[in-house]
N, C-alpha and C positions, 0 to 999 in steps of 0.2 A: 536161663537155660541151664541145664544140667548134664553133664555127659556121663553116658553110665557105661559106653563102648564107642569108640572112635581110632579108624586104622584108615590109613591112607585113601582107601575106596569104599567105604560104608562105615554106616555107626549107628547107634541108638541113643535116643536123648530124651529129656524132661522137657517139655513148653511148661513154664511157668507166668502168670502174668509179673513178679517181680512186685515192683513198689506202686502204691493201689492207692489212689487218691481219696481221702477220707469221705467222701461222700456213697461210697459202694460198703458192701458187705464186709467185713474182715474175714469172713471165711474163702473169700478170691485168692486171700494172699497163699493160703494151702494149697488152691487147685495145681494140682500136675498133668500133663496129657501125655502120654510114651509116644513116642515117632522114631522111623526109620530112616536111612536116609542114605543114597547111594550115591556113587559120582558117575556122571557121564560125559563125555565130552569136555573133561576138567570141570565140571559146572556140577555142585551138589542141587539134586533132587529129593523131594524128598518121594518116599516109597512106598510108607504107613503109616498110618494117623489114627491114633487110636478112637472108638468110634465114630470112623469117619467113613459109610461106605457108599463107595463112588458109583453103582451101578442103583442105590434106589436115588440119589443127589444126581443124577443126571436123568432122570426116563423120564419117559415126555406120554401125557397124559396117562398115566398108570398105569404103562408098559417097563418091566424091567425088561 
């Protein structure tokens, strides 16, 4: 993981997979994904997930 912003109650960061076990692609070890992340309830959430979107990953029989 990579922090590119981080303050007491929100941040933005890198997912990276890190160390990639040689049986996978070497281009894994590049991937980065941006995320958001806020706190609630003392407890970090996260907020954004880059291509990650949450109203067609949840509709039920291809209803958004």
């Amino acid at each position: 993981m990579e922090i590119i912003n981080l303050n007491e109650n929100n941040g933005e960061l890198y997912w990276t997979y890190g160390k990639i076990d040689s049986k996978y692609d070497s281009s894994w070890k590049n991937f980065k994904c941006k995320f958001r992340v806020t706190k609630e309830d003392g407890k970090w959430e996260i907020s954004y997930l880059e291509g990650f979107d949450f109203k067609e990953s949840t509709r039920k029989d291809g209803v958004l």
